[in-house]
C-alpha positions in Angstrom: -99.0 -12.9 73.5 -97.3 -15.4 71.0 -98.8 -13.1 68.1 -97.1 -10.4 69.6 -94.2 -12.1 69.3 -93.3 -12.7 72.9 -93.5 -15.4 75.7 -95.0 -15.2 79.4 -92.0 -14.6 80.5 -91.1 -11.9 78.8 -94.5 -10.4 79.2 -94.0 -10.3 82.8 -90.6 -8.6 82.3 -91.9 -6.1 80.1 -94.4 -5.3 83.2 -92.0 -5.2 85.4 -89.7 -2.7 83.4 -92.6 -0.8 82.5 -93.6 0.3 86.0 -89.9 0.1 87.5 -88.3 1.7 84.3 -84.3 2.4 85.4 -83.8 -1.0 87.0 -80.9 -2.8 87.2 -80.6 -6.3 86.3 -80.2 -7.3 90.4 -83.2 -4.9 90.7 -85.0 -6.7 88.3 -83.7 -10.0 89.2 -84.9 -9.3 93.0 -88.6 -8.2 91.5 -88.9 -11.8 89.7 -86.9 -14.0 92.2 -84.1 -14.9 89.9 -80.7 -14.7 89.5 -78.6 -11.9 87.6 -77.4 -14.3 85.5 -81.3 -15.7 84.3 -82.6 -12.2 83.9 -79.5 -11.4 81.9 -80.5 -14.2 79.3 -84.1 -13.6 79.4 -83.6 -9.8 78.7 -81.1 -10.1 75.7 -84.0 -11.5 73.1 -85.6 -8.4 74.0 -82.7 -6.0 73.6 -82.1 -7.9 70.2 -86.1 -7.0 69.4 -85.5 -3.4 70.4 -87.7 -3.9 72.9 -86.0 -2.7 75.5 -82.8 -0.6 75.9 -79.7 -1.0 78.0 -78.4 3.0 79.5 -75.4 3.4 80.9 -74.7 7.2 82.2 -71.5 8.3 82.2 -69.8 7.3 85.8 -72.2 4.4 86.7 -71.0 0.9 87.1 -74.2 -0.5 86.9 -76.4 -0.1 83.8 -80.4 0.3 83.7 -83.1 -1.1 81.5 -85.9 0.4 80.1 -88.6 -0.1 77.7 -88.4 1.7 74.2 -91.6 3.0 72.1 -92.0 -0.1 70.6 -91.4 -2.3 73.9 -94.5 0.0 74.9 -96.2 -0.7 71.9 -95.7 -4.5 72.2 -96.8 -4.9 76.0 -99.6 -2.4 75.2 -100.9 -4.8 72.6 -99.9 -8.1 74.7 -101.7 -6.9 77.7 -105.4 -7.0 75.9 -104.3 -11.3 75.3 -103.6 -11.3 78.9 -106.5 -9.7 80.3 -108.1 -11.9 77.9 -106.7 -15.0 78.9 -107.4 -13.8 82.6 -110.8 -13.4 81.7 -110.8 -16.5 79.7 -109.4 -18.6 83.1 -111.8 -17.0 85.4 -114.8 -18.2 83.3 -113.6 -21.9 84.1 -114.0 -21.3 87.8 -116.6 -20.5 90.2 -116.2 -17.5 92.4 -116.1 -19.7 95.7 -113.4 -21.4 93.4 -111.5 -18.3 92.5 -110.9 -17.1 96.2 -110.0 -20.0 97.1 -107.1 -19.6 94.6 -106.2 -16.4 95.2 -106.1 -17.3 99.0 -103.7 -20.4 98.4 -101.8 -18.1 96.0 -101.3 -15.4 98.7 -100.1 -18.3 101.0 -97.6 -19.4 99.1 -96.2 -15.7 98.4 -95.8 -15.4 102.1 -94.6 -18.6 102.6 -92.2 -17.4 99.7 -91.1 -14.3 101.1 -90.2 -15.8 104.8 
């Protein structure tokens, strides 16, 4: 992803706004478990990028974000490191190993979510 030009972080935003286009920052901040205030800083290197864009329609308090072409572009291209790297991670493991993971992964969520 760092030849992309982006972090993990912002990779996972990127997701996020890509399949919940027209969130607001407390939408998106409620998605990844942060504050308003954290999403707003992690968002603006991407604004800056034109990565994303910030619409306000006329009458709404809140604004939305959304991805532009070339946010699309960018995670398009940054998703084929990250399968990658998946991929890349899963080779390290055995499969006995791997659902193990993804079973003390799912624990934590819902231990997370109580």
């Amino acid at each position: 992803m760092k030849d992309c030009g982006i972090t993990g972080r912002q990779f996972t935003l990127l997701f996020i706004i890509k399949y919940n286009g027209g969130s607001s920052l407390s939408e998106l901040g409620d998605m990844m478990n942060l504050d308003r205030s954290t999403i707003n800083r992690s968002i603006q290197p991407l604004l800056k990028k034109g990565l994303l864009e910030d619409r306000k329609t006329d009458g709404q308090r809140n604004s939305s974000i959304w991805l532009t072409e070339h946010g699309e572009d960018v995670f398009n291209e940054s998703s084929k490191s990250w399968n990658k790297a998946q991929e890349d991670f899963a080779k390290l493991f055995t499969k006995e190993e791997l659902e193990k993971f993804d079973s003390t992964l799912e624990l934590l969520k819902r231990l997370e979510d109580d």
